[in-house]
SEMI-575268 format. One line per 2 residues: their letters; for each residue x, y, z of N, C-alpha, C. Coordinates in Angstrom, 2 decimals, decimal comma. Atoms other than C-alpha are relative to their C-alpha. Example, Ala and Ser with C-alpha at 12.3 -4.5 7.8 and 13.67 -1.06 7.14 Angstrom:
REM SEMI-575268
as) 0,89 -1,19 0,00 12,30 -4,50 7,80 0,90 1,20 0,00; -0,82 -1,19 -0,06 13,67 -1,06 7,14 -0,77 1,09 0,73
REM end
This chain:
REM SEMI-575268
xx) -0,01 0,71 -1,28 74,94 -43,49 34,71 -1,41 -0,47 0,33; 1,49 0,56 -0,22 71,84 -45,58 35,66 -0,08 0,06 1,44
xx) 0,15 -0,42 -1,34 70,09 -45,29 38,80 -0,55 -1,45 0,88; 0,14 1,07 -0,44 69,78 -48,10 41,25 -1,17 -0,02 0,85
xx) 1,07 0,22 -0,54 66,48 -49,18 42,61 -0,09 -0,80 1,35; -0,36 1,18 -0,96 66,40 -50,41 46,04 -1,58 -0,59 0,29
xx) 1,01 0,25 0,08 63,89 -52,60 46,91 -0,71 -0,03 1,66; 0,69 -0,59 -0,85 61,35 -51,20 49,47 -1,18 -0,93 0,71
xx) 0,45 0,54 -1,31 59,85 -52,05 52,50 -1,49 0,07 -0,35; 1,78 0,07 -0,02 55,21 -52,34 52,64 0,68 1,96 0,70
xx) 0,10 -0,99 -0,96 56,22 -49,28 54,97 0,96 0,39 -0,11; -1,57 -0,50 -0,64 59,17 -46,83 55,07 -0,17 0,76 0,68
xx) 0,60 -1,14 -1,09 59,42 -44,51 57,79 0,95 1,37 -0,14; -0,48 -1,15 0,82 60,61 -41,40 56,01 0,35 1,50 1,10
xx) 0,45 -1,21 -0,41 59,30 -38,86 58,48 1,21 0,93 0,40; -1,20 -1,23 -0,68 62,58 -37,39 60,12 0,91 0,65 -0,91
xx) -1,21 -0,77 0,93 64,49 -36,90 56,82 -1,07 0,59 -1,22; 0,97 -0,02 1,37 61,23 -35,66 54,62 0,09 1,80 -0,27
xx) -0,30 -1,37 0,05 61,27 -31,96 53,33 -1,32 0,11 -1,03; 1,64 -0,44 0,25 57,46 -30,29 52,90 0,25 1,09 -0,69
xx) 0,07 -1,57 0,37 57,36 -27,86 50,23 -1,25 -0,11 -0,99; 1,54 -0,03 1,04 53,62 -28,08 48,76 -0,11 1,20 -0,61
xx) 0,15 -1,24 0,73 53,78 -24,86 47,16 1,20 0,32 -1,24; -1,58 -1,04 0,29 57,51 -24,69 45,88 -0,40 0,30 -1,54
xx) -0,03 -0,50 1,61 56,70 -25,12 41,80 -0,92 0,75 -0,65; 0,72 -1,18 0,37 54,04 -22,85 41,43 0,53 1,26 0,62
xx) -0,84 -1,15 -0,24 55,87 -20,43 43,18 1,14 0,19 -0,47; -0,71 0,06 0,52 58,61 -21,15 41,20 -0,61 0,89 -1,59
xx) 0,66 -0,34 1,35 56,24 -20,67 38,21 -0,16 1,53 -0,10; 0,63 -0,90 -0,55 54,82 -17,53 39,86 1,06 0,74 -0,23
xx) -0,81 -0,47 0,00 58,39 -16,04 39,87 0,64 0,46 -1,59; -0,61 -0,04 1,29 59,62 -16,93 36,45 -1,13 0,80 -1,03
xx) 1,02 -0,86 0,88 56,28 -15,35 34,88 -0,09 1,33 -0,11; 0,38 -1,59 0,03 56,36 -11,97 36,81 1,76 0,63 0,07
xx) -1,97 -0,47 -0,35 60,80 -11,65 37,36 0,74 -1,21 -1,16; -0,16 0,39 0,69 61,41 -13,48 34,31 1,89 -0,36 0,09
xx) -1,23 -0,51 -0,05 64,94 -11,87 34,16 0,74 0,12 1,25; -0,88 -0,63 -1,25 65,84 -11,20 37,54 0,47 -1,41 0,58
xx) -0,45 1,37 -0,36 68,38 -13,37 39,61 -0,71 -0,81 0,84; 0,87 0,74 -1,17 66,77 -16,64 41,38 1,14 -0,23 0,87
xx) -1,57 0,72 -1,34 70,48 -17,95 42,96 1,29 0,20 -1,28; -1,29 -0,55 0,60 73,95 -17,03 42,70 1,05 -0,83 0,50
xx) -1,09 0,93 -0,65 76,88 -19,62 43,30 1,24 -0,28 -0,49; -1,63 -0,33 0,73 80,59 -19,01 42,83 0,51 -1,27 0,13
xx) -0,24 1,24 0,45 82,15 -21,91 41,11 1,68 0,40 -0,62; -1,39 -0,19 0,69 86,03 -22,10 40,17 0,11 1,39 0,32
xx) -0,56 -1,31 -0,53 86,87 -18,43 41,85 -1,31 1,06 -1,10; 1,56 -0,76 1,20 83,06 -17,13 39,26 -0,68 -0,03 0,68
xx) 1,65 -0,36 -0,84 79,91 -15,87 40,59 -0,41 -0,12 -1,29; 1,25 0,04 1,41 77,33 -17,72 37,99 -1,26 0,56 0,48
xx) 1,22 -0,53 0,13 73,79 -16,54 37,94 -0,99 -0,79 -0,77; 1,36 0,36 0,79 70,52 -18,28 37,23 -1,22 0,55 0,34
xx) 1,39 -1,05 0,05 67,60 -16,07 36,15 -1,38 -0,87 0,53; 1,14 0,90 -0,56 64,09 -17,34 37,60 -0,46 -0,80 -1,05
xx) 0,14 1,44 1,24 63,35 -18,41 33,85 1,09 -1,35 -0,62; -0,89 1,49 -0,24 66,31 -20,34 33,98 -0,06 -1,35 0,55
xx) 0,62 1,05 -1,09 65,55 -22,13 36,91 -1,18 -0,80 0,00; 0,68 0,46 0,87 62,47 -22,97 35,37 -0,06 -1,23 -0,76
xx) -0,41 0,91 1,43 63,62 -24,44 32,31 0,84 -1,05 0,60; -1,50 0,73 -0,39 66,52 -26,03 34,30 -1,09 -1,20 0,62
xx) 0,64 0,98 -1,23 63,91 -27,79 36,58 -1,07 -0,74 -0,77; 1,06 0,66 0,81 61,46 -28,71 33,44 1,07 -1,14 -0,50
xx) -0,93 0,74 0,54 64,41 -30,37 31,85 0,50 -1,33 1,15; -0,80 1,08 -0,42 65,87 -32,43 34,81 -1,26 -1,03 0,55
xx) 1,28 0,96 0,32 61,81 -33,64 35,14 -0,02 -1,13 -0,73; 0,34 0,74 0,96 62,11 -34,89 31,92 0,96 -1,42 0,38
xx) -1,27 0,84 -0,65 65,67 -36,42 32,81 -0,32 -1,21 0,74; 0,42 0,14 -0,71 64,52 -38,08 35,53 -1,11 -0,84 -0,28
xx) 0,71 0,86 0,37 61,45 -39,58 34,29 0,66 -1,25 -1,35; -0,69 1,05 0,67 63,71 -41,25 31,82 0,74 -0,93 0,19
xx) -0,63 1,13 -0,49 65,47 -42,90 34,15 -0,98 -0,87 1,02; 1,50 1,05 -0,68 62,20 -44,68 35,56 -0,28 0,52 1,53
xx) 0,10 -0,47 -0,94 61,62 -41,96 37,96 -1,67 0,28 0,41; 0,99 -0,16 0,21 58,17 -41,75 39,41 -0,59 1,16 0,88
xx) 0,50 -0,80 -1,23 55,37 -39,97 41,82 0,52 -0,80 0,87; -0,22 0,98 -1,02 55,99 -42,97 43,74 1,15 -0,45 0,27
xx) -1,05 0,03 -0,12 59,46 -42,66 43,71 0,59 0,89 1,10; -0,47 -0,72 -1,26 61,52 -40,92 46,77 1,37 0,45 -0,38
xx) -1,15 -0,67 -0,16 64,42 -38,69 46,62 0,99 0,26 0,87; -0,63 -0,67 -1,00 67,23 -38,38 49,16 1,09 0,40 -0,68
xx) -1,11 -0,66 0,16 69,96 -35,66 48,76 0,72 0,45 1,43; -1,16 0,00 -0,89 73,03 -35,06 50,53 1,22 0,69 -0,17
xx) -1,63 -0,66 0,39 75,93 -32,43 50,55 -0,63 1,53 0,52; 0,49 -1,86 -0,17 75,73 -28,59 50,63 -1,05 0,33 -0,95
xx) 1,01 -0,53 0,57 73,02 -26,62 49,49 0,62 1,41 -1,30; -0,46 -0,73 1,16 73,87 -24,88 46,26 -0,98 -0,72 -1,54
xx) 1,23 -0,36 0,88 71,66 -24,52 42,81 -0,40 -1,29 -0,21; 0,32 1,42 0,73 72,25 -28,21 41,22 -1,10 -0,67 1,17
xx) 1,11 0,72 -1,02 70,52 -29,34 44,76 -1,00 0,17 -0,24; 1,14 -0,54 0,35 67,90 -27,10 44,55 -1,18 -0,33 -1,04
xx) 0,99 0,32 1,76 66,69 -27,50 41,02 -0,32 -1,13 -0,09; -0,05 1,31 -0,05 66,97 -31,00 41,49 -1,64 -0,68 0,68
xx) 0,60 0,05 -1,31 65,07 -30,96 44,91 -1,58 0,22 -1,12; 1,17 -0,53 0,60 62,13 -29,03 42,73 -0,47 -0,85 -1,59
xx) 0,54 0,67 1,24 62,27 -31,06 39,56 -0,75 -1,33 0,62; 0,47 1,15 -0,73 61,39 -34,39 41,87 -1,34 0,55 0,37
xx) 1,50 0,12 -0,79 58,51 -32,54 43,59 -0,95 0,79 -1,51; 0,97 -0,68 1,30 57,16 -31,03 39,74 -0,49 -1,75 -0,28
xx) 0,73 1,00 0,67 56,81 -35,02 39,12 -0,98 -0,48 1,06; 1,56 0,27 -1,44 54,70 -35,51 42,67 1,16 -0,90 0,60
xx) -0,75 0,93 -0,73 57,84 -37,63 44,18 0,50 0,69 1,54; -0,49 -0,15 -1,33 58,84 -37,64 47,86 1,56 0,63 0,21
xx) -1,38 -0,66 -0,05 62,01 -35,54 48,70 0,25 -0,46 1,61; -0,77 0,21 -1,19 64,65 -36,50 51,82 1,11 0,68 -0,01
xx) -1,61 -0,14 -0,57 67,90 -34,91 53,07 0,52 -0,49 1,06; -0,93 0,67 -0,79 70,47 -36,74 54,99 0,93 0,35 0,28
xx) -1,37 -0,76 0,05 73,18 -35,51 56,50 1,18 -0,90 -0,91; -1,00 0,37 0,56 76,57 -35,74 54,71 1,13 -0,27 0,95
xx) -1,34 0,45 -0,82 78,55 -36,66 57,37 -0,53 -1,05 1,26; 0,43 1,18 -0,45 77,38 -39,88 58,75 1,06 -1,13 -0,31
xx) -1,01 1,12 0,24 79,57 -42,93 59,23 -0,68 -1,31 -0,96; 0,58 0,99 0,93 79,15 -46,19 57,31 -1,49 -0,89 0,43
xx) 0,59 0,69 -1,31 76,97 -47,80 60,22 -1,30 0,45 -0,10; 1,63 -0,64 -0,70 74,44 -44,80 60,78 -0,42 0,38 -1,60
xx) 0,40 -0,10 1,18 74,21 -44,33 56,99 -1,13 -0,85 -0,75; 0,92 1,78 0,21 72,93 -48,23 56,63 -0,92 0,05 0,62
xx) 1,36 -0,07 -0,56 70,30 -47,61 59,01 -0,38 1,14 -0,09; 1,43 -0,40 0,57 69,09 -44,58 57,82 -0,50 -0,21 -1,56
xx) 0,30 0,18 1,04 68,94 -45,33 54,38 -1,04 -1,53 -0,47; 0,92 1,30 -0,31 67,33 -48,74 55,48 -1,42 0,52 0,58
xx) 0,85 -0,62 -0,48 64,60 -47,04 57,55 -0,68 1,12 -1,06; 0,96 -0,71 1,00 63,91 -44,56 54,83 0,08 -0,11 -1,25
xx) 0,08 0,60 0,97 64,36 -46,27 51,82 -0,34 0,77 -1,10; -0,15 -0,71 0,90 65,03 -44,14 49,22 0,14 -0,59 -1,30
xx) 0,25 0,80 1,05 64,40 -45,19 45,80 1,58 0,56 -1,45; -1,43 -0,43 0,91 67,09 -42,86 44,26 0,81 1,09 0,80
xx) -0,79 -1,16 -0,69 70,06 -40,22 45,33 0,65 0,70 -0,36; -0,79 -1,21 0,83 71,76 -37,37 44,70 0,84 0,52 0,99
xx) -1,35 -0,22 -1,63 75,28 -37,09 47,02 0,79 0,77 -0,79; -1,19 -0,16 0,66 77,71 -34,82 46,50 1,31 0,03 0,99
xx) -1,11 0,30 -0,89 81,48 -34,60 47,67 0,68 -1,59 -0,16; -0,33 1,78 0,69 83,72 -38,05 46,42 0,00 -0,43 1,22
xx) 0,10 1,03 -1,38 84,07 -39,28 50,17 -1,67 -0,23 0,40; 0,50 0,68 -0,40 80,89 -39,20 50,85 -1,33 -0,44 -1,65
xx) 0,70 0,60 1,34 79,53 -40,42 47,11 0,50 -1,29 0,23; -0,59 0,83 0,06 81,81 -43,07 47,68 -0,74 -1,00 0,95
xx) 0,69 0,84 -1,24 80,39 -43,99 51,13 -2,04 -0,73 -0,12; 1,28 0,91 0,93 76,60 -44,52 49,28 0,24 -0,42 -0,78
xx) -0,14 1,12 1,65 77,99 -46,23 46,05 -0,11 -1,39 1,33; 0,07 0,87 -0,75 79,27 -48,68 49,20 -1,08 -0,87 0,95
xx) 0,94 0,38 -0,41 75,76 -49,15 50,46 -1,00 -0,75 -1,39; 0,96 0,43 1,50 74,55 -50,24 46,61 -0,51 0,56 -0,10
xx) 1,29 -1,44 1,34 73,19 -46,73 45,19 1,05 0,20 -1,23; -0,85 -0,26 1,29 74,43 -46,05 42,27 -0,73 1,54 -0,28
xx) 0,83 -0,74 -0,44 73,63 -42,34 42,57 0,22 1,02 -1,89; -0,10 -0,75 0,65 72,31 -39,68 39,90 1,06 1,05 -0,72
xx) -1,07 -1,12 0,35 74,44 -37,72 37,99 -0,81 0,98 -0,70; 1,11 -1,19 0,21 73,08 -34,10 37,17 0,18 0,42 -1,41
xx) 0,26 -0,64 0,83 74,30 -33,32 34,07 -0,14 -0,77 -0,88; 0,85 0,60 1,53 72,98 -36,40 32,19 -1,34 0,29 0,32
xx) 1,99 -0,47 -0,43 69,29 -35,51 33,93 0,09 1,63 -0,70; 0,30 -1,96 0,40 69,92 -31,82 33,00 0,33 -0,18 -1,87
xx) -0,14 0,42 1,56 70,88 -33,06 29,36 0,88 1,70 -0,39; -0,56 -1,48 0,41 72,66 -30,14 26,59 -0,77 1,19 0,64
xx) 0,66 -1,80 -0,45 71,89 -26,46 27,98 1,29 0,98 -0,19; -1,00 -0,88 -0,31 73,55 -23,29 27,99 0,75 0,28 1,44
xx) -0,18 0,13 -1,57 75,69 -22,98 31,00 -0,44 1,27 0,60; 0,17 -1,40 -0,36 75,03 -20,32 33,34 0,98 0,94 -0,23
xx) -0,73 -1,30 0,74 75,84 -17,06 32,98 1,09 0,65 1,01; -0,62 -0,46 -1,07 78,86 -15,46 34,79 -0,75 1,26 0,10
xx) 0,54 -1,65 -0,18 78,27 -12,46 36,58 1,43 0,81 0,74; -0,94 -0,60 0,35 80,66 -10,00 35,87 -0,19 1,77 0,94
xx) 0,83 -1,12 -0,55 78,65 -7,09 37,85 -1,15 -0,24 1,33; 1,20 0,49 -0,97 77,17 -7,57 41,38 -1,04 1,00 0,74
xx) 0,72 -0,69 -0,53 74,19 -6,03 42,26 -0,85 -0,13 1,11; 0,72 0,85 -1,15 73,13 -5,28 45,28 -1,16 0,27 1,09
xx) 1,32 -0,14 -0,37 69,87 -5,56 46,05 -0,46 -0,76 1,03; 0,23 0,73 -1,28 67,93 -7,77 48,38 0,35 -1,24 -0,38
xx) -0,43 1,52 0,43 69,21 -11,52 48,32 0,11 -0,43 1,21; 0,18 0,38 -0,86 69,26 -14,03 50,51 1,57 -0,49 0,13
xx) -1,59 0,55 0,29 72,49 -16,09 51,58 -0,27 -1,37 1,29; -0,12 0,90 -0,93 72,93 -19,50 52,80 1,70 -0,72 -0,11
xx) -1,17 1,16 0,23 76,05 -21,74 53,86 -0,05 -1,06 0,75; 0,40 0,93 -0,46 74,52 -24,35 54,77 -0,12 -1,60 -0,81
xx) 0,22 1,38 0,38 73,96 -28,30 53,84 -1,18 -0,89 0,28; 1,31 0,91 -0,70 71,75 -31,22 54,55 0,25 -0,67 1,34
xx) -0,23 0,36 -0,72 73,42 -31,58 57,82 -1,19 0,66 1,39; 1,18 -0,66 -0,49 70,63 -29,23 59,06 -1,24 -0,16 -0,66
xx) 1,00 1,12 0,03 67,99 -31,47 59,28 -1,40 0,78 -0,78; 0,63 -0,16 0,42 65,32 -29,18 58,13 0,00 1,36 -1,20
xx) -0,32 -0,82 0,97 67,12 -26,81 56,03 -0,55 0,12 -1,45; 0,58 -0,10 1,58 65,99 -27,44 52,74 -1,13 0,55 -0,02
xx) 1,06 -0,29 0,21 62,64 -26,74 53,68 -0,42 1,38 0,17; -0,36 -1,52 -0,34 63,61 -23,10 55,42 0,41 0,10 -1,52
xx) -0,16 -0,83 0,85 65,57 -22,47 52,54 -1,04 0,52 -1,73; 0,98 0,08 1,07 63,03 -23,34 49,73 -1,07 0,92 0,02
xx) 1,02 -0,95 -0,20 60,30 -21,74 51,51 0,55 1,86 0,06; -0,69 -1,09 -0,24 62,22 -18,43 52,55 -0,15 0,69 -1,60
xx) -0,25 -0,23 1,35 63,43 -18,18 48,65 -1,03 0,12 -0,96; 0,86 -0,08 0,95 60,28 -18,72 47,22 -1,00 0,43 -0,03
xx) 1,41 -0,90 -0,58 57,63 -16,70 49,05 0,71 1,26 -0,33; -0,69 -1,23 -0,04 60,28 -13,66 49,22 -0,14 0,20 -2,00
xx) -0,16 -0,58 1,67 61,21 -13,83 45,02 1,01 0,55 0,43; -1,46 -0,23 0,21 64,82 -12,80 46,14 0,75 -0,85 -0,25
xx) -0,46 0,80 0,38 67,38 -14,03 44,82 1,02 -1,10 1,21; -0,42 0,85 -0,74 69,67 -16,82 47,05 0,85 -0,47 -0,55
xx) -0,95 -0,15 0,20 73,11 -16,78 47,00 0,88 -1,14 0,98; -1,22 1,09 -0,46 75,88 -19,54 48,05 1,13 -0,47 -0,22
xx) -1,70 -0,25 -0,13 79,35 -19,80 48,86 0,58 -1,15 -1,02; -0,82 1,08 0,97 82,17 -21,87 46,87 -0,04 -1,21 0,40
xx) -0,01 0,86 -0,69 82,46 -24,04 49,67 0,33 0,34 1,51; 0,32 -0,47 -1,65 82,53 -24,00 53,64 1,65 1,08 -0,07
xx) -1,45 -0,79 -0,28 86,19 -22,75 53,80 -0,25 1,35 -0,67; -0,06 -1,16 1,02 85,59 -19,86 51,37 -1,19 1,02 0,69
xx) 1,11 -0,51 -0,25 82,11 -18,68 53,09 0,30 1,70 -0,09; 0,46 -1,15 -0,71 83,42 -15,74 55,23 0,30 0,91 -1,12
xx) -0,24 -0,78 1,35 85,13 -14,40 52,00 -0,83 -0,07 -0,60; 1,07 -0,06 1,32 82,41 -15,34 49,73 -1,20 1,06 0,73
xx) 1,12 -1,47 -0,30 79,71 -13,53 52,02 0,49 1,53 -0,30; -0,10 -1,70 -0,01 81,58 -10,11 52,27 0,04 0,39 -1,27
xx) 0,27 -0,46 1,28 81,32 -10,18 48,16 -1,28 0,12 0,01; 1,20 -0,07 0,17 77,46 -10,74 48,44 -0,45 1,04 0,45
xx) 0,13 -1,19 -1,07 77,36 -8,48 51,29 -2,06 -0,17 0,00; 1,88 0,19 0,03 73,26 -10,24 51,57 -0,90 0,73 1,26
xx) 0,72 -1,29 -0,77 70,50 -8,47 53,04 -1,00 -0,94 0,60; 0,43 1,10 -0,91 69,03 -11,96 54,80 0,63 -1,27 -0,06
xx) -0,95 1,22 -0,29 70,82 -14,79 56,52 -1,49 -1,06 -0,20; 0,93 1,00 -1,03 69,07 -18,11 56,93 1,15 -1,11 0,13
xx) -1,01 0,86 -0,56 71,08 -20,26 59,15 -0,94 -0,57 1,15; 0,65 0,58 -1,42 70,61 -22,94 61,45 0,38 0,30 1,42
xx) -0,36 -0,90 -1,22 71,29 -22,49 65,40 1,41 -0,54 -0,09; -1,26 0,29 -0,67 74,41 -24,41 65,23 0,90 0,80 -0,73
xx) -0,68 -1,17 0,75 75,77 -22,05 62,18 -0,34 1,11 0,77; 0,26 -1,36 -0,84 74,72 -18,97 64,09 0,78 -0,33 1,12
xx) -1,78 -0,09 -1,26 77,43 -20,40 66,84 0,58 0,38 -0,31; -1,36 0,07 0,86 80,01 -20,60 64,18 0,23 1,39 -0,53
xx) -0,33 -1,39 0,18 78,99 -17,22 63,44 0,54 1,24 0,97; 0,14 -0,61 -1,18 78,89 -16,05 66,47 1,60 -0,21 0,29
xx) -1,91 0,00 0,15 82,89 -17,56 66,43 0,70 1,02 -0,49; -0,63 -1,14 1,40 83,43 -15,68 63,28 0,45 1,15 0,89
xx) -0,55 -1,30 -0,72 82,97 -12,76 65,38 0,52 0,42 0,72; -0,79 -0,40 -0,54 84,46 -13,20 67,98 1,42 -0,06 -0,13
xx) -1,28 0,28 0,74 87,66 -14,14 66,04 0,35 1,14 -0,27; -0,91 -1,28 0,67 87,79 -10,73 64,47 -0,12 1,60 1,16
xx) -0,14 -0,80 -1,56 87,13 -8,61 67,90 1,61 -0,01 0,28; -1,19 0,71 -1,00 90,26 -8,28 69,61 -0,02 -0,34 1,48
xx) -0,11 1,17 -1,03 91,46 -10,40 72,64 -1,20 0,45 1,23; 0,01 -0,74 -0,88 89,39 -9,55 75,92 0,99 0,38 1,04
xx) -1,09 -0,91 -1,37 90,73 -7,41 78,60 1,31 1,20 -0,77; -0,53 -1,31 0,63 92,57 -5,39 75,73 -0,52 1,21 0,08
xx) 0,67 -1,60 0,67 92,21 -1,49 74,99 -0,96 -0,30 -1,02; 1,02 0,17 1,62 90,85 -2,76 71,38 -1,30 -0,30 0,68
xx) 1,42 0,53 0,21 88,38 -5,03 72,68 -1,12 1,16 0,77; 0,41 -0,90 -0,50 87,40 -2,57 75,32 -0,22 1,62 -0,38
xx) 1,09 -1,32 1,19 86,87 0,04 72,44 -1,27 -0,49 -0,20; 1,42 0,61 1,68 84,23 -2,24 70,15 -0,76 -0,67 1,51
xx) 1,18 -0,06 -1,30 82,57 -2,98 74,12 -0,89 1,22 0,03; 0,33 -1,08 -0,39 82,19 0,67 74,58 -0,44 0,40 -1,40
xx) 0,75 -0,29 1,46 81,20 1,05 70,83 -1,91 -0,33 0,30; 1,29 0,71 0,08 78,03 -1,50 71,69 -0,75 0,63 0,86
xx) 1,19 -0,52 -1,19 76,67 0,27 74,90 -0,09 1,48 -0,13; 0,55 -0,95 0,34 76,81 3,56 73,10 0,38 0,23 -1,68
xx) -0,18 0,30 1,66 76,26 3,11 69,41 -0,62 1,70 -0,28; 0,45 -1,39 1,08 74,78 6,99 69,24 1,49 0,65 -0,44
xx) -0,89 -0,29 0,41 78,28 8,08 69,09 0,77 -0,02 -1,45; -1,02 -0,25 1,50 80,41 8,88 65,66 1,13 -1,32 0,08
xx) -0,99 1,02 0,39 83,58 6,37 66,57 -0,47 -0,96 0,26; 1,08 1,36 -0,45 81,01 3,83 68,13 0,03 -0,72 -1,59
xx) 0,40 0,39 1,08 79,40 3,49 64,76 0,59 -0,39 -0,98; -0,84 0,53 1,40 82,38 3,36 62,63 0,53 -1,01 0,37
xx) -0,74 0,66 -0,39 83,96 0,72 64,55 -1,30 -1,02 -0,33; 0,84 1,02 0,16 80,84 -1,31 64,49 -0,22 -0,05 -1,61
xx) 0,08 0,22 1,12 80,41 -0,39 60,76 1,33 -0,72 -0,90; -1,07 0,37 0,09 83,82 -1,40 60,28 -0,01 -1,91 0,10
xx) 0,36 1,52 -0,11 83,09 -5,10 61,59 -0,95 -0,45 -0,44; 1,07 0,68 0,92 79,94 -5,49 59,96 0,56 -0,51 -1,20
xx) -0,55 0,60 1,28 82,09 -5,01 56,69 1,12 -1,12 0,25; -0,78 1,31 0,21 84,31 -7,54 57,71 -1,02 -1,17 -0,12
xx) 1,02 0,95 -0,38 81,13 -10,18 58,46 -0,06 0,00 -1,30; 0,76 -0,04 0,92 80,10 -8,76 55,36 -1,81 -0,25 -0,19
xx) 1,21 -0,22 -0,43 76,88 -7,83 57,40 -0,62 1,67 -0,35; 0,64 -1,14 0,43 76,61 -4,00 55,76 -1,29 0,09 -0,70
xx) 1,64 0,07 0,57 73,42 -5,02 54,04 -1,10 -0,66 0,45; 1,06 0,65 -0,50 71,78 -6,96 56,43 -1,00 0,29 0,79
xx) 1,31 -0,56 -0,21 68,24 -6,76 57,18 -0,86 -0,98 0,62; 1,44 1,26 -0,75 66,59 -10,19 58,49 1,33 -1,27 0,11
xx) -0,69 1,25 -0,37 68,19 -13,17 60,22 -1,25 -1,04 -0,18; 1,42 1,29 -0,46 65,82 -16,15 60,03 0,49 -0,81 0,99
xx) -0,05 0,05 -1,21 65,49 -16,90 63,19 -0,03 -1,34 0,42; 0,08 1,70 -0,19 66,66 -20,94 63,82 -0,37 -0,25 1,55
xx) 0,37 0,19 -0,99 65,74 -22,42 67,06 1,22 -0,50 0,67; -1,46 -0,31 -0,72 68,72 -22,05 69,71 0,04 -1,42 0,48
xx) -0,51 1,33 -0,61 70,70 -25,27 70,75 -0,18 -0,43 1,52; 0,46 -0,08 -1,78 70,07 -24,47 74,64 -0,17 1,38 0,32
xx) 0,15 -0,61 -0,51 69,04 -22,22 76,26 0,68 0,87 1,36; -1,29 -0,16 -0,87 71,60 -22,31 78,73 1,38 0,42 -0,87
xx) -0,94 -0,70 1,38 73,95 -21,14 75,44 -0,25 1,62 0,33; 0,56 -1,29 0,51 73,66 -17,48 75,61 0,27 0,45 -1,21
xx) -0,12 -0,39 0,73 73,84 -15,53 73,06 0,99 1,08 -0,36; -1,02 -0,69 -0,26 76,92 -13,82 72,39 -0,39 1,80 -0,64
xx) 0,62 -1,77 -0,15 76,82 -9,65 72,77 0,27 0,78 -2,13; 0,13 -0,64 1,36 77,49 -8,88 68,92 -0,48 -1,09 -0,84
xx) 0,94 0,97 1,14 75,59 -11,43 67,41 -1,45 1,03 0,57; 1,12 -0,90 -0,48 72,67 -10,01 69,57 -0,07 1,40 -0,25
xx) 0,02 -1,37 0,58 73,59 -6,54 68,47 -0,77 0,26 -1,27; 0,42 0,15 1,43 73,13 -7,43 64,89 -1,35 0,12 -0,47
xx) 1,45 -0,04 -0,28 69,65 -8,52 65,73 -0,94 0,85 0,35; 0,89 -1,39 -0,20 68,56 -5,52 67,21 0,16 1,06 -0,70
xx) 0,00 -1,15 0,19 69,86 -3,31 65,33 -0,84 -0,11 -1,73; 0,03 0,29 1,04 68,26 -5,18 61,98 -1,59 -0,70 0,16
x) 1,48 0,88 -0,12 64,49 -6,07 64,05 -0,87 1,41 -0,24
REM end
């Protein structure tokens, strides 16, 4: 598949969709030298949890360099991606900034209209969409967008993982609809050296987390609503006995049935291993914060 060149403005004005990671491939490097072996990201594919080791990720990200420069990719070339955040993004994201090129994310759920003007305004030289509706909806703007596994050329595929261990990892289910996500998650993942784990797809999350069972979220504020749903979905109703147990659980957690009831809903969250929220910046302030999301937080600061 060839990649379509659009032709660019004296000036593009990039700034709102640009993603800053001046450090990421030496810390990439930094990882694969001293955790050679250990997992970088974990992403269940067809009902599989694959695994790519940090020297994987590596190699994966030297290779789609090469890729990439073969299709007349430059420093002076610009990147926008678009879809959920899962490895192929990633590696992608990092092979563009190993050649010195500009990286963008755009949300994936933009109409035909607001698509044309941002892709006009930030003038992206190449793209990487996933999802056929909205691949479909940039072919219709004249990109003709990357495909990953002629840039990634022959490799071994990843490895399933047949055995989950569980140590510290991170966990996102997130996309490029959160405007500065890529740059949280890149940074987060690559200062820590844990590994960073991601769901099948949005529908699958709450199940796919309680297999990870991760020991740091990073979510944006409007996912931390949805979480904040989650939970109250699996509470029961108010003004019940139930709910008015797992109340009286929260305002005295020294108690024995307190704790099991709350340990009980963590494992449903598939929050038993969690240890750090990264902390997104709240939608209003006039939002409160619902009483077992805020639990979580304190009981994990």
């Amino acid at each position: 598949m060839s990649v379509h060149e659009l032709k660019r403005p004296p000036v593009a004005d990039s700034a709102q969709w640009r993603v800053d990671v001046p450090k990421a491939l030496e810390q990439l490097q930094h990882w694969a030298q001293v955790s050679p072996l250990q997992p970088a990201l974990r992403h269940k594919r067809h009902g599989q949890w694959f695994v790519w080791r940090w020297i994987d990720a590596l190699r994966d990200v030297e290779r789609l360099a090469d890729g990439l420069r073969q299709q007349g990719f430059t420093e002076d070339s610009r990147l926008a991606l678009s879809g959920a955040f899962e490895p192929d993004l990633l590696l992608l994201a990092l092979a563009a900034r190993h050649i010195g090129a500009e990286l963008l994310t755009l949300p994936d759920n933009l109409d035909s209209e607001e698509l044309h003007k941002a892709l006009w305004r930030s003038r992206p030289t190449h793209a990487f969409v996933q999802g056929r509706q909205t691949q479909q909806l940039w072919t219709n703007q004249g990109l003709t967008l990357l495909n990953f596994a002629e840039l990634l050329g022959p490799v071994d595929p990843a490895q399933r993982l047949n055995r989950w261990n569980q140590d510290a990892q991170l966990w996102s289910e997130e996309g490029t609809q959160w405007q500065h996500g890529l740059t949280v998650l890149l940074e987060q993942w690559l200062s820590s050296g844990q590994s960073l784990a991601f769901p099948e797809s949005p529908g699958s999350a709450a199940r796919d987390r309680r297999e990870v069972a991760p020991s740091g979220l990073l979510l944006s504020a409007e996912r931390l609503q949805l979480l904040a749903a989650e939970i109250e979905s699996r509470l029961a109703p108010n003004g019940t006995w139930r709910r008015r147990l797992c109340d009286w659980a929260i305002a005295h957690p020294e108690k024995g049935l307190q704790r099991l009831i709350k340990n009980r809903v963590r494992r449903l969250l598939g929050f038993h291993n969690l240890h750090f929220i990264w902390q997104a910046p709240r939608i209003s302030d006039a939002q409160p914060e619902p009483t077992w999301l805020a639990e979580f937080k304190r009981d994990i600061a």
